[in-house]
N, C-alpha and C positions, 0 to 999 in steps of 0.2 A: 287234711283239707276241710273237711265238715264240720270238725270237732273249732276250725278256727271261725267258721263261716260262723257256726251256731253262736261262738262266743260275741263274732261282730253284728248278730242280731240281738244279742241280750243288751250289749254296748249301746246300740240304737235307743232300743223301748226305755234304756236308762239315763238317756240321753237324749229324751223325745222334744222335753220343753225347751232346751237352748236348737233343736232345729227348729221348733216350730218360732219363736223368736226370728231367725235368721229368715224362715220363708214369711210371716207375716211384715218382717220392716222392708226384706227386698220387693214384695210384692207394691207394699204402699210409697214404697222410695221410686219405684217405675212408676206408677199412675202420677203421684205428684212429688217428682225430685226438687225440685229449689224448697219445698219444705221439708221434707226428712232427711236427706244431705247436709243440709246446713248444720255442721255441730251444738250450734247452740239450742238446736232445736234437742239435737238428741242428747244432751245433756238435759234439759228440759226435763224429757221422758222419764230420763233414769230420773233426776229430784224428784218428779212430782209423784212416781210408783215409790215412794221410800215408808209413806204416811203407811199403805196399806203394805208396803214388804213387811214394816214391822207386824202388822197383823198377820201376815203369812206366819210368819216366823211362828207368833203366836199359836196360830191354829195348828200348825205343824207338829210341834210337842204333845201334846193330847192323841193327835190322830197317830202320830209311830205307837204310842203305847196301846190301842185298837181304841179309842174313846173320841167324844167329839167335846167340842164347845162351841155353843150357837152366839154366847153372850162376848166374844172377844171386843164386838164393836161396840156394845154397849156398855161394857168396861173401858174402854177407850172414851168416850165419850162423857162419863162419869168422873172419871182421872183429871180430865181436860179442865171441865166444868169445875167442880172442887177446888182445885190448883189454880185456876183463872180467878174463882174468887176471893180465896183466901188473899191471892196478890192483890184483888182491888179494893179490897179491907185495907189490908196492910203493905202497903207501896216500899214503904223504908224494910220491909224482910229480906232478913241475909240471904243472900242469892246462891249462898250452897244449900241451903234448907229450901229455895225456890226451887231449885233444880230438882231436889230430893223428893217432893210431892208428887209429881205425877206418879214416879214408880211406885212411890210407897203405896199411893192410893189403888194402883193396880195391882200392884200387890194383895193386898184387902181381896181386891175382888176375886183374885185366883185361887188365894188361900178359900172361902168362901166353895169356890167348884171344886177344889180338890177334897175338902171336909166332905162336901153333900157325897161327890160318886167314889174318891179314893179309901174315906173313912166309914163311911155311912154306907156305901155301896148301892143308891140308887142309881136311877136309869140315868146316863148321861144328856141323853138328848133331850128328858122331860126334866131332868136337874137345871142344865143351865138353858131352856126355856124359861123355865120360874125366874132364875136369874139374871135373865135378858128382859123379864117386864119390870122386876128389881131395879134393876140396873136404870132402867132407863126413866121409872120412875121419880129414885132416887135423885138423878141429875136436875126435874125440873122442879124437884122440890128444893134442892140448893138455892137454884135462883133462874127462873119462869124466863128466861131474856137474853137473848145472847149478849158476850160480853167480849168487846172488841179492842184490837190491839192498843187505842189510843187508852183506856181504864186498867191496862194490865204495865209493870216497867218493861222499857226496849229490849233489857238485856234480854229477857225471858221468851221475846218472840223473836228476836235477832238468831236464837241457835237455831232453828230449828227454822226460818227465814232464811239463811245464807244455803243456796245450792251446794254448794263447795264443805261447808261446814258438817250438814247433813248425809251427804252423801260418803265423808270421810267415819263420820260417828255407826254409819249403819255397815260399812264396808270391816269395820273394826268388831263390831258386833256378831257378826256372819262368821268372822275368823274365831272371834273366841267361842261362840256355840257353838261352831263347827269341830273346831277341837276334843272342846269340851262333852258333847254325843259320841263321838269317838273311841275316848283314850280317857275319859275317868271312871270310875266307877260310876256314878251316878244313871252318866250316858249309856255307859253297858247295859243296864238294869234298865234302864227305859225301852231299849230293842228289843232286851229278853225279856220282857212283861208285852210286849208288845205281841212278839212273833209266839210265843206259848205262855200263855201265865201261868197254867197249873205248872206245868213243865219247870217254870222261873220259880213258882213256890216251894216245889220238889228240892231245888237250888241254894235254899235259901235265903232267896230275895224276900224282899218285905214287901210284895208287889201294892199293897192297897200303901205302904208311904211312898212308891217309886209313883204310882198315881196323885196322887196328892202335890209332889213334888214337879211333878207335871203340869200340872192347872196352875202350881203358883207360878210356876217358870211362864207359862201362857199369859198370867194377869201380869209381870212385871214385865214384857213386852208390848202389852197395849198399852201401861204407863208410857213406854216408850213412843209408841204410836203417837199417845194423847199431846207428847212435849211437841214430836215434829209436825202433827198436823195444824198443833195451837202458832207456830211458828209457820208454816205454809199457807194457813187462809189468813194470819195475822189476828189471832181472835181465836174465842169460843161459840159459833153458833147454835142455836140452840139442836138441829141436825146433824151436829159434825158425826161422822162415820157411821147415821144408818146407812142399815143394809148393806153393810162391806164384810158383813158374813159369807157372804154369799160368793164375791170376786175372790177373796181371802181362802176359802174353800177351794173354788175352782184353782187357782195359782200353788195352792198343795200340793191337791192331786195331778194338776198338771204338772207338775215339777217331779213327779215320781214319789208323793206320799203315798203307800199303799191305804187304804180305807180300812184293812183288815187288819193293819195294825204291824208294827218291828222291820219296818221296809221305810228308808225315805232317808232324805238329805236337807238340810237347810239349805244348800249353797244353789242346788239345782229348783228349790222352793222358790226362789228368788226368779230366779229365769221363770216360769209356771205366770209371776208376778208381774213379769216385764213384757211377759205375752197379754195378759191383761191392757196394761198399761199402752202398749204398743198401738193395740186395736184403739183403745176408747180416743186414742191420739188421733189416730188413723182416720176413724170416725166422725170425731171434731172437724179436722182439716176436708171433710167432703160434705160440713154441716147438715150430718142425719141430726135426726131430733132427739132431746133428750131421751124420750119412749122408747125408738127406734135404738138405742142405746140399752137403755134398757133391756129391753127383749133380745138385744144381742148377750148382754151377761144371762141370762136365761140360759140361752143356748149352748154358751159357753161353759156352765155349771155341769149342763144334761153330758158336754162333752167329753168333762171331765169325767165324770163315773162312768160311760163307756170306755174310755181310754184307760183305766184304770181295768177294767172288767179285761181287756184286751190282754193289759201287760201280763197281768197275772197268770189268764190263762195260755200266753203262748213263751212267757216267761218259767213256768211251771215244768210246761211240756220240753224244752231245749235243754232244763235242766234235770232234769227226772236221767237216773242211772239207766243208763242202755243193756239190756240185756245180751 
């Protein structure tokens, strides 16, 4: 009977962010139901958390291996921008090579964080610091202006504009990393560098390319970011996705990325995402202020690294061999 109980509290803490999902939309579904009832609204929800799931996702990979990336939004934003121009240069570009750009570009940028901390072995969080003012740099030297849906072709903001379309591409996406962390090698090595690396070296892992391999997996999902968010606001403004390091984080860790590294799920990163999501809805619909919005992801960050501090140590303790 204990041994089932302790199991159904481990269940819990590992399954913290789809309850807290479930209490934050019944909470704001009772204060104001004819808005969050209504499906279209909660279909809404789910599209419009997609831009940053894919940054979840992003930040995820890094953090199971114990490493960060501060710059995921600012590689998203870079992706965007680049890929936005090239299209309004060249309107008549084959539209599989238009597709092709955002990732490749995010790509670049991951490969970039995986060389500095995978190969190089510097400090992650002062690594892609450098590459978060890089990053963002780089974008307004492209081009100083945001560049909007009507200068870029339909088809290119149409994928990543359709509800339905998006939400099918990120749902497909989840299944195959999800898989893929799992059950291939790659995925194995990412957990075992994560949860011990000398240990995974001892192993034979190549733990500085299972890291490297890490940050670019992180930068060809903010390409992914970059295609659905250029398709969600219909455009590149010249802001798209500051400071969505920060929600991106919190929806991690809230979804059961451990911070310490070889602990965590995509699938439940995603719920962490939609708790995000949920609230800034929630928030909208009782017109707090942007600020006040604001300083709610604040809060929400601070909560995550609590929550995390929690899991672990009462996750620890239920699993520790009993004498």
């Amino acid at each position: 009977m204990r041994l089932r109980a302790e199991n159904t509290l481990v269940f819990i803490l590992d399954q913290m962010a789809w309850l807290l999902v479930i209490l934050f939309y019944t909470s704001f579904a009772v204060l104001k139901p004819g808005a969050l009832l209504n499906p279209d609204t909660l279909r809404f929800i789910v599209y419009s958390s997609i831009p940053l799931g894919f940054l979840v996702v992003a930040e995820t990979i890094p953090l199971i291996t114990g490493n960060f990336d501060l710059s995921v939004g600012q590689a998203t934003g870079l992706a965007a921008m680049a890929s936005a121009y090239v299209l309004m240069r060249n309107p008549t570009l084959n539209p599989q090579l238009a597709f092709v750009m955002p990732f490749a570009f995010g790509l670049l940028c991951g490969t970039l964080n995986g060389f500095l901390v995978g190969i190089l072995n510097l400090n992650p969080f002062l690594s892609t610091l450098g590459t978060f003012l890089l990053f963002d740099g780089l974008t307004l030297m492209i081009y100083p202006q945001s560049i909007w849906g009507g200068d870029i072709p339909r088809y290119y903001t149409t994928f990543g504009g359709t509800d339905y379309t998006a939400i099918i591409f990120f749902t497909a996406s989840l299944i195959v990393l999800g898989v893929a962390l799992k059950y291939t090698g790659v995925g194995i090595h990412i957990y075992a560098t994560g949860g011990d690396k000398e240990s995974a070296a001892m192993l034979g892992i190549r733990t500085n390319l299972v890291v490297f391999l890490a940050y670019a997996m992180a930068g060809f999902f903010s390409g992914a970011s970059a295609l659905i968010y250029t398709g969600f606001v219909n455009g590149v403004p010249l802001n798209l996705a500051d400071g969505a390091i920060f929600p991106a984080f919190a929806g991690a860790v809230i979804g059961g990325v451990s911070l310490s590294g070889g602990r965590g799920s995509v699938v439940n990163s995603f719920a962490g995402c939609l708790v995000v999501g949920i609230l800034e809805a929630g928030l909208t619909m009782f017109a707090i202020s942007p600020d006040q919005r604001k300083a709610s992801t604040g809060i929400l960050v601070i909560f995550a690294i609590l929550l995390d501090r929690v899991r672990i140590k009462y996750r620890d303790r239920l699993l520790r061999p009993k004498d």
